[in-house]
LOLOFI-105241 format. One record per residue (C-alpha): x, y, z. Coordinates in steps of 0.001 Angstrom, whole numbers, plus 500000, padded with zeros to 6 digits. Example, Ala and Ser with C-alpha at 12.3 -4.5 7.8 and 13.67 -1.06 7.14 Angstrom:
// residues 2
512300495500507800513670498940507140
END
This chain:
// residues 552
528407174417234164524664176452234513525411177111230678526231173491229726523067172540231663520615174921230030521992173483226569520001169677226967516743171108229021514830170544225219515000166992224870511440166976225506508792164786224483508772165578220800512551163958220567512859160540218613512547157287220104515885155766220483514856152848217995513657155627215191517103157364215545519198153970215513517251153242212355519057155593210446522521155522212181521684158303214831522213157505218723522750161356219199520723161236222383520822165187222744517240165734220401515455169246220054513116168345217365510660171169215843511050173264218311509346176404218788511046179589217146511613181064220795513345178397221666515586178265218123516266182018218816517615181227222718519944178170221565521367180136218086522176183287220794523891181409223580525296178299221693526345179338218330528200175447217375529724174898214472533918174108214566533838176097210954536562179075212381534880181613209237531799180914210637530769184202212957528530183691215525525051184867215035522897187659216429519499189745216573518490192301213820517100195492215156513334193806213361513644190859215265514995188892212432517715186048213304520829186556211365523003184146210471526423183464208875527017180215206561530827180440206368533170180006203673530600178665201067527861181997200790525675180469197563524643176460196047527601174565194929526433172702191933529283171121191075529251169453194108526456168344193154525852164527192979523432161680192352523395158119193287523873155748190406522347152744190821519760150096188527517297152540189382518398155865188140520795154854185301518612154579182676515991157715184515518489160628184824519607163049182399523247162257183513525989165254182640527288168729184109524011169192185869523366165359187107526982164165188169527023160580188849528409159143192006528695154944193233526554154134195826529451153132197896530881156277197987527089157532198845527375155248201823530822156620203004529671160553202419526267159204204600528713157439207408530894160464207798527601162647208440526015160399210733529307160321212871529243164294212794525727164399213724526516162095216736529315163826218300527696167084217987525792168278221595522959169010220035521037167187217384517921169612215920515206167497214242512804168935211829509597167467209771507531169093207332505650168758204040506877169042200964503570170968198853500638172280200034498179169782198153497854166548200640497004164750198501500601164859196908502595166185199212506508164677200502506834163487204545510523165760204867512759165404207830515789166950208254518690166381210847520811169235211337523061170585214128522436174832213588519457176055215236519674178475212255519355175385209963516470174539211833514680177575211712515392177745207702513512174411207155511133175179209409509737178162207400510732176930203850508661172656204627505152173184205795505003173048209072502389170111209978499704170456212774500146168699216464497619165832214775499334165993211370502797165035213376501400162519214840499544160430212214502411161572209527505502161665210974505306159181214156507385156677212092509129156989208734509082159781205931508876159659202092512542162149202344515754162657204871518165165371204984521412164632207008522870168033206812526688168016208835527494170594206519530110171975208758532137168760208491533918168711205093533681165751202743536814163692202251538246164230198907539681160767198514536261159325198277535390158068194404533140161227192567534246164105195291535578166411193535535771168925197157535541169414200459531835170046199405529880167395198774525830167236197987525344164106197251521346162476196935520478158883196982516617158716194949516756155156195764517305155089199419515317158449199684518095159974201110520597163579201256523719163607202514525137167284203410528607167703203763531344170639203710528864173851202958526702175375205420524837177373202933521009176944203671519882177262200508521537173996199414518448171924201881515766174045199865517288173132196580517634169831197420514252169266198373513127171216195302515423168433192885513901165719194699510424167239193688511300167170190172512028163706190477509111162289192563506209164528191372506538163838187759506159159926188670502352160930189614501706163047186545502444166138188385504759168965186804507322170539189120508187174268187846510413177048188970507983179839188761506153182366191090502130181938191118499108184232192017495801184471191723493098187257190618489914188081192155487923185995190310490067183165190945492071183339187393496156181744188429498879183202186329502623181310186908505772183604186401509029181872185104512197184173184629515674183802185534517620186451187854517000190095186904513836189561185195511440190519187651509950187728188380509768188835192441508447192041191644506037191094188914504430188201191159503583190532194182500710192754192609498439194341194935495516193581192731495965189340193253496682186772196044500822185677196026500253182159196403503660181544196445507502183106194715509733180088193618508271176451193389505182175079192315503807171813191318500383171240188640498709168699189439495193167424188558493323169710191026495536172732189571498621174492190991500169174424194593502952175668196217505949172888197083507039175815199956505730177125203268507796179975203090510157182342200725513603183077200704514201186359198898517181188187198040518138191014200183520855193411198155519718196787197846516671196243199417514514198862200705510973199881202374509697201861199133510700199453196580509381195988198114507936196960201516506092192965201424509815191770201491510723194313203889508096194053206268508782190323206245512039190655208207510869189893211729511019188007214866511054184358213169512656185351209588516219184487209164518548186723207833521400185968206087525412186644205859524385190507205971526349193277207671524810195713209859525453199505209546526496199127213476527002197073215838525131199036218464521489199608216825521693196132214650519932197616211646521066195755208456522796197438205708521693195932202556523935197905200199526609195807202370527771193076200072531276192325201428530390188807202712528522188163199454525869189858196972523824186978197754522465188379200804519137186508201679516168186244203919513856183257204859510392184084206439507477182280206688504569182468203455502276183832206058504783186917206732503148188549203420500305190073203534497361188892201532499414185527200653496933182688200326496576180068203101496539177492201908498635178265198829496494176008196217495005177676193194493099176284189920494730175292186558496484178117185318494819180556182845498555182550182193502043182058182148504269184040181539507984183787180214509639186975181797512770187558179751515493190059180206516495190634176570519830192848176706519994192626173114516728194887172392515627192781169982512831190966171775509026192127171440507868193765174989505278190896174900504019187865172288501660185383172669503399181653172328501746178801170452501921175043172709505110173783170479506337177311171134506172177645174554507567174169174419510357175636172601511559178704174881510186176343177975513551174363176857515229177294176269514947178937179455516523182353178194517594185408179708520849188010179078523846189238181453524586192619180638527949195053181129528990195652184226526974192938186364530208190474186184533637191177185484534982191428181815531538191119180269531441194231177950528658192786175594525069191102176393526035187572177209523085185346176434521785182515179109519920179944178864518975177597181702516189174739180449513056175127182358514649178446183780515894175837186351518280173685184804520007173165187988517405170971189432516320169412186758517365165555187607515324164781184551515794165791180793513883168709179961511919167813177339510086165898179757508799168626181737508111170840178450505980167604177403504004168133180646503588171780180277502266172024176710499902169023177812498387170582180766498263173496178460496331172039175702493985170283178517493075173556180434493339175777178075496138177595178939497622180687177213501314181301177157503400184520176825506678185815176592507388188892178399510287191121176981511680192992180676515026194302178825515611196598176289514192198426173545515465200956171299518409198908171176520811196781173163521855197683176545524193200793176879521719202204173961518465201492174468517008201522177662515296199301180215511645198555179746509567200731181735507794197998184345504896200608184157504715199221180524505427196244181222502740195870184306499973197547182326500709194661179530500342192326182652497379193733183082496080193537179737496994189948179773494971189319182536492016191422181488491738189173178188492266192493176677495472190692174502494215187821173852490881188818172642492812191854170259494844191896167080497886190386166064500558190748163896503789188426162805507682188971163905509640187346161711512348184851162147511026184186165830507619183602164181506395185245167133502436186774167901502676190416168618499540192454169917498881195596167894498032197460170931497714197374175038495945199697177203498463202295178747501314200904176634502607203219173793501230201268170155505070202613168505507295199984171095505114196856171055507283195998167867510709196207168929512045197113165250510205200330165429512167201341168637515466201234166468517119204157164605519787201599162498517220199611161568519648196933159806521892197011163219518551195843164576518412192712161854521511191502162009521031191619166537517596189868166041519660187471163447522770186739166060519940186029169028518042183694167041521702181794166081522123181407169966519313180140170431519477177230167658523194176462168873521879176351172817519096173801171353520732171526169592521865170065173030517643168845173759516999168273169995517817164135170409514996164227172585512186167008170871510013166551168542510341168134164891507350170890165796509325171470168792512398172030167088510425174052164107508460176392166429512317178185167311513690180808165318514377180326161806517392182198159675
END
């Protein structure tokens, strides 16, 4: 009885009015909204709710991190995936595989189904925060959600308003809601669910309905997608890309799938992080969409990212880890029997020398980082507007042996925009926006080669990042820029004739190669993979576009 009375002593002040909640379906009278992270920490230990039976209960790391357990789904379901459509967004979204239609009826059904969970649950957590750091731009969030480990998530990932900010912002309605009952499963029988996981987002109604995964990341996706469809309506581009800044104020953004570096890259001790996965260019230059990071934890360790390390505290949440024991809590991050996608969320702030806030000017750099398993790929090449355009699109990286099962060659992947995913529009749009902004400010564009040389993987080896930071380096120096050049063929691609600190004998990668006609007929089967994955944009590029990819 003590325990079941403890459990309702936060409906404080802060909660909802009883007419905002039966606005939107709620009369859940049981309301802890943004509560402090003490108090997230003391409900997640002693009332661990959710009727999932795979869901464990949660617990303390020996850092002070909260760690928590999503269940069966461990990773984004996009399949699952849907979007509302309506008069509005037939004739907006890039419809297909990645933007799966559903009727808004069925929308409405998924939404009632939540909003019944979310009332019979004992607790009802409430949280509102901003979507982007510029406020001039940024998105009124609010998300309703029944884990105090959900709560603590969004709390770290949306900005996180001031007292005075809450109440002239969020007092009455928001520009975005989240109903997240993702431990209630969707009902199958429902027209366009295709599981018991359903995402399914209503751009009309301004509205995310949650149902059947209890995977966090699914809420910072979502809100990511919903970027990409707002922020482009004000002229501002939405890109999934690190940023940071130099000393003298100079912003580079970092694009690159998984295994490119991209983490590592962005966190150089000589510039500012202002921020590792989402961004937004506006007219006053770049800000972050996120108040905090969610990194990847497999493997991780004190010597190779100590910023990431060091982040897992008291008010980071940990993620479907293991620990080496049950006694001293300390995680084991070679552990990946729950899943390899073992993750941590921790507040922006957590990292030190992060900017605050995380704004920056119009980007001088960006870089494409590339993992090219095939060895055929320069180590770096400076990318003309249609070109960067081009591999913009393209969004290429490589799986090599051994990372998934059966794959005994390079398997080349492309994902437009390196984000496909959450693109709800078609990509040429956002490459439009890029080589724009480009052309306005001036900005120079580069593709970074992270992957092999000397020849593909299981022959050549990995790029040494000491090369491949000291050509970060030069880039940023204007030592590239400002040097020589000289042509690689059927990519058509700019190739600096020398770097500070990087061997002159690998900046071409045909000189790397002993078979030098094994290394023609590679470059010649990459750049046929790349035409083939293009011809799925080309209805909507331009002829320069098209013309600035490789030619055979």
């Amino acid at each position: 009885m003590l325990h079941h009375l403890w459990r309702y002593t936060y409906n404080t002040s802060k909660a909802l009015s009883l007419e905002q909640l039966t606005r939107w379906g709620l009369h859940n009278t049981s309301v802890v909204r943004n509560a402090s992270t003490p108090e997230l920490y003391e409900i997640a230990a002693m009332d661990p709710l959710s009727p999932d039976p795979e869901t464990r209960p949660g617990s303390i790391s020996s850092t002070g991190a909260m760690v928590a357990y999503s269940g069966r789904r461990t990773g984004r379901s996009p399949k699952d995936k849907r979007i509302v459509f309506d008069e509005q967004t037939e004739h907006e979204i890039w419809w297909g595989s990645v933007n799966i239609p559903i009727p808004k009826k069925s929308h409405n059904l998924l939404e009632q189904v939540a909003l019944q969970f979310l009332n019979t649950r004992p607790r009802l957590f409430v949280v509102d925060g901003y979507a982007g750091w510029d406020p001039h731009s940024r998105l009124r969030i609010r998300v309703f959600c029944t884990r105090a480990y959900h709560a603590l998530f969004m709390q770290n990932m949306l900005i996180r308003p001031t007292n005075e900010e809450l109440k002239k912002d969020f007092s009455d309605d928001v520009d975005f809601h989240i109903f997240n009952a993702g431990p209630m499963c969707a009902p199958k029988l429902v027209e366009g669910v295709g599981s018991e996981t359903c995402v399914s987002v209503n751009l009309t109604d301004k509205k995310m309905v949650i149902l059947g995964t209890q995977y966090a990341g699914e809420m910072k996706k979502g809100v990511f997608g919903v970027t990409h469809y707002m922020f482009p309506k004000q002229g501002i581009l939405t890109l999934h890309s690190s940023a940071n800044e130099g000393v003298n104020g100079d912003v580079t953004l970092l694009f690159g799938l998984s295994g490119t570096g991209k983490t590592t890259l962005s966190a150089d001790p000589k510039r500012k992080l202002i921020g590792d996965d989402e961004h937004a260019w506006s007219e006053n230059g770049i800000f972050n969409i996120e108040g905090g990071c969610y990194a990847k934890c497999v493997d991780l360790s004190k010597e190779k990212e100590p910023e990431i390390f060091n982040a897992i505290k008291f008010g980071s949440v940990l993620e479907n880890i293991e620990f080496m024991s049950k006694d001293s809590r300390e995680v084991d991050y070679h552990n990946i029997s729950i899943t390899e996608n073992t993750r941590v969320s921790y507040p922006l702030d957590f990292i030190p020398g992060a900017k605050n806030p995380a704004v920056g000017g119009h980007p001088k750099n960006i870089l494409f980082l590339t993992c090219d398993a095939y060895g055929v790929l320069p180590p770096v090449s400076l990318l003309s507007p249609e070109q960067a355009m081009y591999h913009f699109i393209s969004g290429y990286t490589a799986k090599v042996a051994g990372t998934e099962m059966g794959v005994k060659e390079p398997v080349a992947t492309f994902s437009a925009c390196f984000g496909e995913a959450f693109l709800p529009l078609h990509p040429t749009l956002y490459a439009t926006m890029l080589a724009e902004k480009m052309k306005q400010h001036g900005t120079k564009c580069w593709l970074v080669n992270t992957g092999w040389s000397g020849g593909k993987y299981g022959i050549g080896k990995r790029m040494s990042l000491k090369y491949t930071r000291s050509i970060i380096d030069a880039i940023h120096t204007g030592e590239l820029v400002n040097g020589e050049f000289e042509k690689f063929d059927i990519f058509n691609l700019q190739i600096p004739k020398r770097a500070t600190g990087v061997p002159d004998s690998i900046l071409h990668p045909k000189n790397t190669w002993i078979n030098k006609s094994e290394f023609e007929r590679t470059l010649r089967n990459l750049a046929d993979k790349f035409q083939k994955n293009f011809q799925k944009y080309a209805d909507k590029a331009t002829s320069e576009v098209i013309n600035a990819g490789p030619q055979i």
